[in-house]
N, C-alpha and C positions, 0 to 999 in steps of 0.2 A: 633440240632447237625447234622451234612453234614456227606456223607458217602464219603470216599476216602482212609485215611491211612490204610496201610494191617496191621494185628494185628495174631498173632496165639492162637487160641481155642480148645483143644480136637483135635491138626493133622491138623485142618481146617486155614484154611487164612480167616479173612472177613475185608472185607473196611471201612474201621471209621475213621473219623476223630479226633483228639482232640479237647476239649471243648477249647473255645476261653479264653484269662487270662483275669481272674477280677480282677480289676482296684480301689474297691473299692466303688463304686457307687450302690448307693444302689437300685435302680433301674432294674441293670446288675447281683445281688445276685441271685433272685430266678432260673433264667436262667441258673445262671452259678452253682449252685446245683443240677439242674434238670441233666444237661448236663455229669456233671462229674458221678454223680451217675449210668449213661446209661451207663457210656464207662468202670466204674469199675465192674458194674455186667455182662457186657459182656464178657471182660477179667476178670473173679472173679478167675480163678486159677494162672494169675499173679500176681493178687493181691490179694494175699489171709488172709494176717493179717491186725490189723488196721493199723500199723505201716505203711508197704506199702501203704495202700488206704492216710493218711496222708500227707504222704512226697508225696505222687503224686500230689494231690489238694495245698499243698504250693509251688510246683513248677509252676502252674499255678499265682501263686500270687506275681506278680515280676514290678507292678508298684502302683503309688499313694499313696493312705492311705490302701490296701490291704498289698504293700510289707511292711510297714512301721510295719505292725501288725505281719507281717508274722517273722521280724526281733527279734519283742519285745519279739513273744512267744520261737523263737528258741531260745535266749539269757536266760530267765528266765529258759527253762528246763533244757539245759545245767547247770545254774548256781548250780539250785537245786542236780543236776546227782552230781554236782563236791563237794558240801558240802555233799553230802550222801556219796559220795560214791561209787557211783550204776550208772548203765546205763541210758541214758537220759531216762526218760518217759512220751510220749506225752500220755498219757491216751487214752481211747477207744475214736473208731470211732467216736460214737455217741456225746460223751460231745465234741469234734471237732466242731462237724459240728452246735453244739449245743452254741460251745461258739463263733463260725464265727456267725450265725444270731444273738447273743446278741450286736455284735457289729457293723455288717452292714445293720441289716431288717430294715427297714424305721417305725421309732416311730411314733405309733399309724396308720399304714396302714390300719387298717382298718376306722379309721375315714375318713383318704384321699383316699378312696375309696366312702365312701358314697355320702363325699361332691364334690367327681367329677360326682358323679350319678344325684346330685342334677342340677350341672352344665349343664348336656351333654344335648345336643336340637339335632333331625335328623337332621335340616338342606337339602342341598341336598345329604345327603350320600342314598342308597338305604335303603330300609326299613328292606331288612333281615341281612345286616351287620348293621345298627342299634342296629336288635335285638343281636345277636351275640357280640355285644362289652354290654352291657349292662347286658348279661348274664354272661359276665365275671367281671363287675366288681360287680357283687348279690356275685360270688364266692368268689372274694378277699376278699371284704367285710363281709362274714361268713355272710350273711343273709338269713335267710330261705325267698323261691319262697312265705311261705303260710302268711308272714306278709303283715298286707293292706298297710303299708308303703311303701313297693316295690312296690304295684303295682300302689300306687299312682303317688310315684314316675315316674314309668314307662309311666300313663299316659301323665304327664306333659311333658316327653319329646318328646310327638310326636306336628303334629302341630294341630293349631285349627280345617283346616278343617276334617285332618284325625280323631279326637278326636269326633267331631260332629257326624261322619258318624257310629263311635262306640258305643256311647254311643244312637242311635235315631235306631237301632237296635231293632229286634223285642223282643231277649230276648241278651241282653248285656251279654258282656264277665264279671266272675267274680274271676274267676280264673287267674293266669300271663299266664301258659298255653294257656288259651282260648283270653288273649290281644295277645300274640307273635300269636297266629294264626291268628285271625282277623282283624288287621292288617297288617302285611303281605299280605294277601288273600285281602280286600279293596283297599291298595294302589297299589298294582299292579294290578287289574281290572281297578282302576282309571284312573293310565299310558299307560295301553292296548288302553284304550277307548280313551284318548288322540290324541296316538299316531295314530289311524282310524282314528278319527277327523282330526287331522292335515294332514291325508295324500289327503283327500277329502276337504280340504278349499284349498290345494294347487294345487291340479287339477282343482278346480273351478276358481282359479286365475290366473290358465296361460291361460284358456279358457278366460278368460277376458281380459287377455293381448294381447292374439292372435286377439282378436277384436279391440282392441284401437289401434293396429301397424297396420290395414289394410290398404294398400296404396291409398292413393286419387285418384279417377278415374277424369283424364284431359279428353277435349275434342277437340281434335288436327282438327277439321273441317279444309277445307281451305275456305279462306277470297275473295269475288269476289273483284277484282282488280277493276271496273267499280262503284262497290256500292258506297253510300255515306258514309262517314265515319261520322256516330252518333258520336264518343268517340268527335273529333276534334269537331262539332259542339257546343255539349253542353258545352264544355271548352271555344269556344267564347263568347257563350251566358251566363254562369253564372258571365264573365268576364265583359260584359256591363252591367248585372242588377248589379254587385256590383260597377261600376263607377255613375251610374244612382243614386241608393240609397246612394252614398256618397256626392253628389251634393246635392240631397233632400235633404238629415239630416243638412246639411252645411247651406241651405238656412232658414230650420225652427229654427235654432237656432239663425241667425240675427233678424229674426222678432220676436223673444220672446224676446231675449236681448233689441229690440227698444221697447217693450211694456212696460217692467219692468223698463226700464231707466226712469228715474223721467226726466221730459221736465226741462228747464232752462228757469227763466221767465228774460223778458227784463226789464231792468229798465229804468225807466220814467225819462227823464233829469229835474229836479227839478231846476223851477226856485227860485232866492235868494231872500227872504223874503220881503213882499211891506214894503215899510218906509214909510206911510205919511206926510206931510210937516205939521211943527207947523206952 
């Protein structure tokens, strides 16, 4: 609940806001009870009957499936007032507020609390809002800190290697107490020590970069204009040995093709067969 709206107290002014309107959603109930409840024991001498505290809280209930209920109840008392006789009566405070969570507390919350306990893994959240939403939903969920289910629970939602570092302890946590603290206290030594590390692999890295970017040292001599030029030389001469060796190769290849060529034999002009004379 935000502080802003002036309100008058015993002579005094103080700043309050009103509670935001519920909508119905059952989600936005326990908020929106919490809320109203601060602002009417604040102001308690303005509202000092149930009657008032009533009509205050169903004025906040003016959309969704909230206004819809809000309609049904003011229509039924009336109806009742008009067949008695008698002035409406919204009954005490209490069975109010008593018959608003019958209709909008989320059935069975505390199962869907457990089973979001079961859910929840740290992930990258830090480790002591971890612990903190986890100890809120032990509360929703009405379960004592001292059942080993919680704290089993609570083991599994951290991660393996946190869990490792817990349990290989000289003398383990066995209490949830003693897990929300040693945890806490492990994972952020972990991230300290990280975070040194990381700051020294990254000094040692730009030291290594500063060496790989050093500029090549040239050597600008000047050239005697008179010398012989070796570079020109050896470009003529590697250009003769490779005309030289492609002449050779050229000629060892006709003499292996004339060794391997099968000769062609001559043929003998055959004379036509002798006829004897009878």
């Amino acid at each position: 609940m935000n502080i802003g709206t002036e309100t008058e107290s015993k002579g005094k002014k103080v700043k309050l806001n009103l509670p935001k309107p519920f909508n119905g959603k059952h989600e936005k109930l326990k908020t929106f009870l919490q809320d109203s409840q601060m602002y009417l024991l604040i102001n308690a001498e303005m509202y000092e009957t149930d009657l008032k505290k009533i009509a205050f809280m169903l004025s906040l209930m003016e959309e969704g499936d909230a206004a819809s209920w809000k309609q049904q109840l003011i229509e039924e008392t009336f109806d009742q007032a008009i067949l008695a006789g008698t002035n409406p009566n919204f009954g005490t405070f209490g069975n109010f507020i008593g018959a608003l969570k019958d209709a909008f507390e989320p059935y069975d919350s505390e199962g869907d609390m457990l089973e979001e306990m079961k859910a929840l893994r740290i992930g990258d959240v830090p480790i002591d809002e971890h612990i903190a939403k986890y100890k809120m939903l032990v509360t929703k969920a009405k379960l004592k800190e001292e059942n080993p289910v919680v704290i089993d629970l609570f083991r599994e939602t951290l991660s393996l290697s946190l869990q490792r570092r817990l349990l290989t302890l000289e003398k383990p946590p066995k209490t949830l107490k003693d897990w929300y603290e040693w945890a806490s206290r492990l994972d952020n030594n972990y991230k300290r020590m990280q975070h040194i590390l990381g700051q020294t692999n990254a000094g040692k890295s730009r030291k290594k970069d500063e060496k790989k970017t050093e500029g090549r040292k040239w050597n600008f001599s000047k050239k005697d204009p008179n010398a012989m030029d070796m570079d020109v030389m050896m470009v003529e001469k590697q250009e003769r040995c490779m005309k030289t060796d492609y002449v050779l190769n050229a000629r060892r290849r006709d003499i292996s093709e004339e060794i391997v060529r099968p000769k062609k034999t001559r043929r003998r002009h055959q004379l036509p067969p002798f006829h004897r004379d009878k």
